[in-house]
C-alpha positions, 0 to 999 in steps of 0.5 A: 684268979685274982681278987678283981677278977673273982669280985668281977665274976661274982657281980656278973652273976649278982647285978643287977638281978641274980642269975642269967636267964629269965622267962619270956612270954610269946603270945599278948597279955593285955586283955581280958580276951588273951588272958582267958585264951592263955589260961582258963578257959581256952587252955582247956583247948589244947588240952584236950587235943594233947590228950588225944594225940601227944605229938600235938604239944609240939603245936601247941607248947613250947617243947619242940624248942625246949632243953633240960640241963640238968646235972647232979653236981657231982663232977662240976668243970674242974672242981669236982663233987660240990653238990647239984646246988653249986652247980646251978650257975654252970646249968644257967650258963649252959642256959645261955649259950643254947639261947645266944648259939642256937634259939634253944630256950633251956632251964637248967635243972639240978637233982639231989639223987642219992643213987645213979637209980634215983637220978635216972628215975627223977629224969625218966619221970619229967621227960615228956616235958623236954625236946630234948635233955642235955646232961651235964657235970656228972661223973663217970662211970655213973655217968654212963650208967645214967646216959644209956639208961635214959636214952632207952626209957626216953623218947627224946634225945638225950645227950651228954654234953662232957662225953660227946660235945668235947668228943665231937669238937675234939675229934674235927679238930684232930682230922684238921691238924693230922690233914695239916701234918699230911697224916691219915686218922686211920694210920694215926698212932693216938695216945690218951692221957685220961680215961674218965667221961671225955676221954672215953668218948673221944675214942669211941667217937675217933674209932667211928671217924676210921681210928684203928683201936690197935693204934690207941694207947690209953692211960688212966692214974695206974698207967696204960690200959693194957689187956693184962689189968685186972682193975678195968671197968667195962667202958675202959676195958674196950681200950685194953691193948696186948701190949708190954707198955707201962707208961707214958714215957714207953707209949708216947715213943713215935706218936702221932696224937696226944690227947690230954684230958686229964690234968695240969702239967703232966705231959712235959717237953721231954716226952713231946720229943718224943713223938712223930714229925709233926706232932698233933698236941691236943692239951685240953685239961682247962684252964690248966693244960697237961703242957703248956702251948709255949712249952710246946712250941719251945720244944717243937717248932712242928707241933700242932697244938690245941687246949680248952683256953680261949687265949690261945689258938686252937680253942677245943670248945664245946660251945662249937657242937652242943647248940646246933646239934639240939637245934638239927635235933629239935627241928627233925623231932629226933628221938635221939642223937645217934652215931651218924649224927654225931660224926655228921657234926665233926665233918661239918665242923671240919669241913666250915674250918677250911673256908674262908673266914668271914668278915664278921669272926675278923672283927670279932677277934681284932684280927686282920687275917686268919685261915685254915692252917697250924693255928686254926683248925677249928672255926670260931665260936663267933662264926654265924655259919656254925648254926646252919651247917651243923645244924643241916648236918645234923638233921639229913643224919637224923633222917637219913638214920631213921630216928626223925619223925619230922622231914627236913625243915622248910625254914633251913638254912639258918642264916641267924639265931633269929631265923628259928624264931620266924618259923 
């Protein structure tokens, strides 16, 4: 980044005042009368029902709505292990996307645990505070660990956002370029450079869109995954194939799909020749992709290609999933984000890529026109539509799988942002 642009990044968070979000107060304070109904003595109100019945404080506090962003720091974008303070910003940041996308208040917090035990206990402890938790910036395979182990000692949904936000996108938009390819996701033959949080999760998410396993090759730093290697955890063990491929140069021979969630460059035009008609080419290392799009498309003229940059076509976004799910979550009261509800929101990120596009994302991007084809294949995370149909997904998956307690909402659809306010 250059010196303007780092010194234009540093006064965005600094000025006029420090940070990203504030906290806003909902009900009037200007009296002697409101002030003894929001605190002593009329608080001692709610209280008491609360006690009596815990599934009150969705009437009478703020948690139906509200989202924990919490991390460790230990895992911070591309950055790595800088500490759960470092990660502050990025937690905010989250913050403000929840508010911006979806009406979700969110209040990021960072944990200095020394142990996955620790971080787990430290959650386990505040999470009747939150509607829900979104995990964030934690690296694998603590992250797992810490996941599972919250999902069955919490009862509201806990979701972390690096593993299934960048699957569920990941995979609306491969369903979309094989579609254009005139390919099928179950015959799909997929290669994965990557095998960390993301990349896992965006195999286990494609398996459940109707991916055949035997069909993947995934690679990690010592080379592909394969049924021979004695130095597999149990998570990229599920992806151990019987085959007599090393290398990436031996898997990518024939491919359909390439998926990279790994790092800068590794994946070169010599080996992008290699794949199938029409290749699907999913680069997301960010902001560095494994291949870069101008690369590809000098290299193939049929290449379907995606990064993680917003510069170019095809941005894999989590930004697209993450707001509406918590909102179809939060407004069913979910227990948890479940399976079908995360395949619920591919379909409905797809199915929204194949409509027109609105006047309101022309606009957005200076553009005069834009349909559903090689260079668009997922919607615009400036499409206002994003929040109704995700979210309705969302929400008929959590009932129709048994982990609502609340029917479906009666203030759906959601047209804007401010339409979860008028409740």
């Amino acid at each position: 980044m250059s010196d303007s642009k780092r010194q234009a990044a540093l006064d965005y968070h600094a000025k006029p005042i420090p940070g990203k979000l504030s906290i806003e107060v909902t009900k009037p304070t200007t009296t002697a009368k409101h002030l003894a109904l929001a605190y002593s003595p009329g608080v001692a109100e709610p209280v008491r029902e609360i006690a009596k019945d815990p599934e009150t404080a969705y009437l009478y506090t703020g948690k139906g709505n509200l989202v924990a962003v919490i991390s460790n720091g230990s895992a911070i974008l591309g950055l790595g292990n800088l500490g759960p303070l470092a990660s502050k910003p990025v937690m905010e940041g989250k913050g403000v996307l929840f508010k911006c996308f979806a009406g979700v208040n969110a209040i990021d917090i960072e944990v200095d645990a020394e142990s996955p035990q620790a971080f787990i206990d430290t959650v386990a402890r505040i999470a009747d505070t939150w509607g829900g938790i979104n995990l964030e910036d934690i690296k694998a395979p603590e992250c797992f660990e810490i996941e599972q182990a919250l999902k069955e000692r919490c009862n509201v949904p806990v979701f972390h956002d690096d593993q299934h936000g960048t699957a569920i996108v990941t995979a609306a938009g491969l369903l979309n370029a094989l579609s254009i390819a005139g390919k099928r996701l179950e015959e799909a033959r997929i290669v994965c450079l990557g095998a960390g949080s993301a990349a896992i999760a965006c195999m286990k998410l494609l398996i459940s869109c109707g991916a055949k396993v035997e069909n993947m090759a995934m690679l990690d730093r010592n080379g592909v995954i394969h049924a021979e290697r004695e130095d597999l955890n149990q998570y990229k063990a599920m992806f151990a194939n019987e085959t007599d491929h090393r290398t990436l140069d031996d898997v990518i021979e024939g491919a359909d799909v390439f998926l990279g969630l790994s790092g800068p460059n590794l994946f070169s035009a010599e080996q992008l020749k290699k794949m199938a008609d029409s290749p699907v080419v999913f680069a997301c290392s960010n902001p560095d992709p494994e291949i870069h799009p101008d690369v590809a498309n000098e290299a193939r003229d049929d290449v379907i290609m995606a990064t993680g940059r917003s510069d170019y076509p095809n941005q894999v976004n989590n930004v697209l999933g993450f707001p509406f799910i918590f909102r179809g979550a939060l407004d069913v009261r979910a227990t948890e984000i479940n399976e079908a509800m995360k395949v619920a929101a591919v379909h409905a990120l797809k199915d929204l890529a194949r409509e027109p596009v609105t006047q309101e994302v022309l606009d957005a991007y200076e553009v005069d026109a834009l349909s559903f084809g090689r260079g668009y294949i997922l919607p615009t995370p400036m499409d206002s539509r994003l929040l109704d149909r995700v979210s309705s997904a969302v929400a008929q998956a959590a009932i129709d799988s048994g982990v609502a307690e609340k029917g479906f909402p009666a203030h759906y659809p959601l047209k804007r942002v401010e339409d979860v306010y008028a409740r």
